[in-house]
C-alpha positions in Angstrom: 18.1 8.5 7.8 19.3 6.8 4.3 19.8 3.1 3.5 22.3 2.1 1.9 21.7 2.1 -1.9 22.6 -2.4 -1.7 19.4 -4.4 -1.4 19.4 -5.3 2.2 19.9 -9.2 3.1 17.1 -10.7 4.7 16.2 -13.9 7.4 12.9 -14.8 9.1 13.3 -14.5 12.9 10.8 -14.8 15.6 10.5 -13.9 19.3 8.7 -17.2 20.8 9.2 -20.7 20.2 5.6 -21.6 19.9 6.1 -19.1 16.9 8.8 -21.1 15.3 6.8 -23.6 13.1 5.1 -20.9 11.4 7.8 -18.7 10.6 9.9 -21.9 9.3 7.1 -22.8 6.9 7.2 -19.1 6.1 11.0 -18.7 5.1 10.4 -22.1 2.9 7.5 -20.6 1.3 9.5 -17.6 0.4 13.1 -19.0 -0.3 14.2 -16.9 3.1 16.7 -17.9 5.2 15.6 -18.5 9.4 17.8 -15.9 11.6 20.1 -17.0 14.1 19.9 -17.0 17.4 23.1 -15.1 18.1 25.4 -12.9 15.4 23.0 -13.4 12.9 24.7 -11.8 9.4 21.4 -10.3 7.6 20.5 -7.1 7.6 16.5 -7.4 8.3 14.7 -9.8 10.2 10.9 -10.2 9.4 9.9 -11.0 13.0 6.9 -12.8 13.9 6.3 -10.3 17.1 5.1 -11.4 20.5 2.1 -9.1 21.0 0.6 -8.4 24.8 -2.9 -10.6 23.8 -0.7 -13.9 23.0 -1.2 -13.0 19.2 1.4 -11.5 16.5 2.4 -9.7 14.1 4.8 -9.7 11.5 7.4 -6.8 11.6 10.2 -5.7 10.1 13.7 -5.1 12.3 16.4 -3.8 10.9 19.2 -5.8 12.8 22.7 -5.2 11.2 24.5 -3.3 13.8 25.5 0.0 13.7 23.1 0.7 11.4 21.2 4.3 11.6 17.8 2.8 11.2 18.2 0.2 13.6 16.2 0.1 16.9 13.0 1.2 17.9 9.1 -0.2 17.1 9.6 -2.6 13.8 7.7 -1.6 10.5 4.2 -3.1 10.0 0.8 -2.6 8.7 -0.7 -1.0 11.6 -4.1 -0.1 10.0 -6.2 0.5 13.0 -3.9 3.2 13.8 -5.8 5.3 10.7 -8.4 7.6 12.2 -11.8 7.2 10.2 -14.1 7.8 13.1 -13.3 11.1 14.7 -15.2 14.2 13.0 -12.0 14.9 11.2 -10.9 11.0 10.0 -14.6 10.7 8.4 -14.9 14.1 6.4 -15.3 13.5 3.1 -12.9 17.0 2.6 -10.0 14.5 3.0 -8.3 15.1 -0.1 -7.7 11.5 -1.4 -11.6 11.1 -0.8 -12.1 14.5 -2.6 -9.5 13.0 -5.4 -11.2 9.8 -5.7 -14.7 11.0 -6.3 -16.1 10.5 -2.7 -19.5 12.7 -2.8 -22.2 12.5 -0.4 -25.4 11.0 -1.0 -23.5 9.5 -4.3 -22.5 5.7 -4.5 -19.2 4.9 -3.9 -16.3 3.9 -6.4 -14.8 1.0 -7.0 -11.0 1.5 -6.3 -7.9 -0.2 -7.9 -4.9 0.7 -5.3 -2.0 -0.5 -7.7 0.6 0.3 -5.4 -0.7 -0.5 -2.0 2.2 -0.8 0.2 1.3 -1.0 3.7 -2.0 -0.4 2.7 -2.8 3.0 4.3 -4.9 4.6 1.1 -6.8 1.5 0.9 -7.8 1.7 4.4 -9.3 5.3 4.0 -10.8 4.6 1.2 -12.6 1.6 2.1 -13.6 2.8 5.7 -15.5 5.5 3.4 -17.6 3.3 2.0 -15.3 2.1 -1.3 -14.3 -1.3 -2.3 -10.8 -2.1 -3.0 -8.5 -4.3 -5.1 -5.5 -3.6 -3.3 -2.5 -4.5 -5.4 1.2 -5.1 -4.3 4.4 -6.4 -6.5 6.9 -6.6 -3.5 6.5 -10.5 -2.0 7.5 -8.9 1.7 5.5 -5.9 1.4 2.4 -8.1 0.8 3.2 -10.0 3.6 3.2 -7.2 5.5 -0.2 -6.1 4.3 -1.7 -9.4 4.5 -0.8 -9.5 8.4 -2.2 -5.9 8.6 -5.4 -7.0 7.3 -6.0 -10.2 9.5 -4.9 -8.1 12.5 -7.4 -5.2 11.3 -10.3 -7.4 10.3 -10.5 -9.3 14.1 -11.4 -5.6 15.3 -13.2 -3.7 12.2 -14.5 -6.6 9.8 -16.8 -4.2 8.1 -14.3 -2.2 6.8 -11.6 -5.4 5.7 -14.7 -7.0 4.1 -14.5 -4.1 1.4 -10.7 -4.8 0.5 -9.6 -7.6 -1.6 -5.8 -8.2 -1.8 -4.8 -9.6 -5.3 -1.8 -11.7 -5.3 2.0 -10.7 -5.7 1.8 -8.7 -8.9 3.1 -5.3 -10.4 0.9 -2.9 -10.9 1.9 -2.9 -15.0 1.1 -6.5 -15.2 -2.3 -5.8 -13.2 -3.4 -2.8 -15.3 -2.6 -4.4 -18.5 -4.8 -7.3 -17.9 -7.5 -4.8 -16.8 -7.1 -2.9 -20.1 -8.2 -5.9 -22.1 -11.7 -6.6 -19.9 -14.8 -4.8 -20.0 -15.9 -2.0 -18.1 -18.5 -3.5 -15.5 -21.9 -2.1 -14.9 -21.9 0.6 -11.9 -24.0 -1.7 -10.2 -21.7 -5.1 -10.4 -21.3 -6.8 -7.0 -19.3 -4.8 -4.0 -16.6 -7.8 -4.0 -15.4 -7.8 -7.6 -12.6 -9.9 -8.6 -9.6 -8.6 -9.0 -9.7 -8.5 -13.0 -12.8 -6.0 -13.0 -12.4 -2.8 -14.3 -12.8 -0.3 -11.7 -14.3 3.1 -11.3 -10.6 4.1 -10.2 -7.2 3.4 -10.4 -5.0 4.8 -7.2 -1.2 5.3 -8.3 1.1 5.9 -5.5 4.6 5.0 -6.7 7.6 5.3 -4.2 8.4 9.5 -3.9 10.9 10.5 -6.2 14.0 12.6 -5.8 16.7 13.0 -3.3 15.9 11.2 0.4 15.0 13.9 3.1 16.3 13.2 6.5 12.4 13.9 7.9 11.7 10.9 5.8 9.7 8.0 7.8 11.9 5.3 9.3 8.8 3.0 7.5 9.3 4.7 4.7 12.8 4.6 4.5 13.2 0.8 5.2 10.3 0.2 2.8 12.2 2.3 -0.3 15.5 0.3 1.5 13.9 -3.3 0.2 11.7 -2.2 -2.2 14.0 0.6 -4.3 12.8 3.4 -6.3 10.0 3.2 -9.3 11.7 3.5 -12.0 8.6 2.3 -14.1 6.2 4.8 -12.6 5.7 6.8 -15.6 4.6 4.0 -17.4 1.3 3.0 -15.6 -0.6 6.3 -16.5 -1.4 5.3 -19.7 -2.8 1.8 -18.8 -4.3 3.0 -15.7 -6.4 5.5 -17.9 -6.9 2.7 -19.8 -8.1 0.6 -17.1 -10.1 3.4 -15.1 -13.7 3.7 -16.1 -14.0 7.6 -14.1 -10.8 8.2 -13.2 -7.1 8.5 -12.1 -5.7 9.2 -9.0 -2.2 9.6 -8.9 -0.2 10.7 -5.3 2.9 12.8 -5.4 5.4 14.9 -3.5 3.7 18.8 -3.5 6.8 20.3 -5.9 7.1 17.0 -8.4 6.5 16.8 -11.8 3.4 15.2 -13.0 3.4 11.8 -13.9 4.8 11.1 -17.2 4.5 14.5 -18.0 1.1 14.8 -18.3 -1.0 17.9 -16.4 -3.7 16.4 -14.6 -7.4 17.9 -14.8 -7.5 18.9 -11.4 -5.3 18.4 -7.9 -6.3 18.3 -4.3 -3.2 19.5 -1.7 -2.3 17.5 1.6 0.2 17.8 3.8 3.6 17.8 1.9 2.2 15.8 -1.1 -0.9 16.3 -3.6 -3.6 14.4 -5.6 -3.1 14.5 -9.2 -6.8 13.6 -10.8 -7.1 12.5 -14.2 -10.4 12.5 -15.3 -12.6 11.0 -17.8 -15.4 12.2 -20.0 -17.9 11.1 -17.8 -17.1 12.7 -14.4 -16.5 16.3 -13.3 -13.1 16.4 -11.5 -14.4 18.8 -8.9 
């Protein structure tokens, strides 16, 4: 399944009317135009869905017709989805816990997620203990993260707690500021702003190379509004920069390394790997 290479046009739509104030004030918020009822022109509707407990979500529908990705469930930040409870979703063998420095009986790092997306790293990451600055650039995408959050926290609050969401930023702009701060104490407060160094940066930039047709449908509508990264090899300097132990960055299993550069160590998952930069003062084991 391949979008179109055109950014895709986009309206706010929702499926009941008591929903229709909010998503109004959302599309004015964001410059977006409110779908029609009928023969609406735009190519994606973010949809305040109708969910069975008379809450919502927000969603992403592809709508224009004919289209190969349109139909089925919408995209959204479904976080509780994630298992971190069975004996499997909370072994620290997972490797972006082994990549990040996870260790038993050791405190846990402070992460910077630069590239959150739908949020999934950040998730794992803080349902293992870490705290999070999760950072996103695309204004939708957040959105969509911010709704995933809200939904997540009503039903695991101990885990949302450990993630703060910066605002609509790139991850350049966000590492760049970090570079110029200095590095916290290990023992600085769990919920450090935003502009704290951190133990960590995360760097998952959108996969490059050719699309595969096993690729996601989230995935694909995702790169769809979002496009390619063309500036990914340009955050691992700052992010080492940034990082006080470490980076973490997350790649397809048979691309190059970022910018080049041969990491100190990986960790292999399922069709993608863990590329660990380390720094002097941690063993990247």
């Amino acid at each position: 399944m391949q979008p179109p290479a055109a950014s895709p046009s986009l309206a706010v739509a929702f499926d009941r009317p008591a929903d229709r104030d909010a998503a109004q004030d959302f599309a004015a918020q964001h410059g977006l135009a409110v779908a029609k009822k009928f023969n609406d022109p735009h190519d994606l509707h973010l949809v305040w869905a109708a969910q069975n407990n008379d809450t919502h979500r927000l969603e992403l529908r592809v709508a224009a017709h004919d289209h190969p990705l349109r139909g089925g469930n919408g995209v959204a930040s479904d976080l509780l989805k994630l298992d971190v409870t069975s004996p499997a979703g909370r072994s620290l063998r997972t490797p972006v816990l082994k990549a990040v420095g996870v260790k038993r009986g050791l405190p846990r790092p402070r992460v910077m997620d630069v590239t959150a997306g739908l949020g999934e790293d950040s998730w794992l990451l803080a349902a293992a203990g870490c705290t999070v600055v999760a950072v996103e650039r695309h204004p939708l995408i957040h959105a969509l993260l911010q709704d995933g959050l809200r939904r997540a926290a009503a039903q695991a609050p101990e885990i949302a707690q450990r993630i703060t969401l910066a605002t609509p930023q790139d991850a350049l702009s966000a590492l760049n500021t970090l570079a110029g701060e200095p590095h916290t104490a290990p023992d600085a407060a769990p919920h450090a702003p935003p502009h704290t160094a951190p133990d960590v940066v995360l760097i998952d930039p959108m996969f490059p190379g050719p699309r595969k047709t096993a690729e996601r449908k989230a995935m694909a509508v995702l790169r769809w509004v979002a496009g390619d990264d063309p500036d990914a090899d340009t955050l691992l300097a700052p992010a080492l920069a940034a990082a006080t132990r470490r980076v973490v960055v997350k790649r397809p299993r048979a691309a190059p390394a970022l910018d080049g550069h041969a990491p100190s160590v990986t960790h292999g998952g399922r069709g993608l790997r863990f590329d660990v930069y380390a720094g002097a003062d941690l063993t990247a084991d």
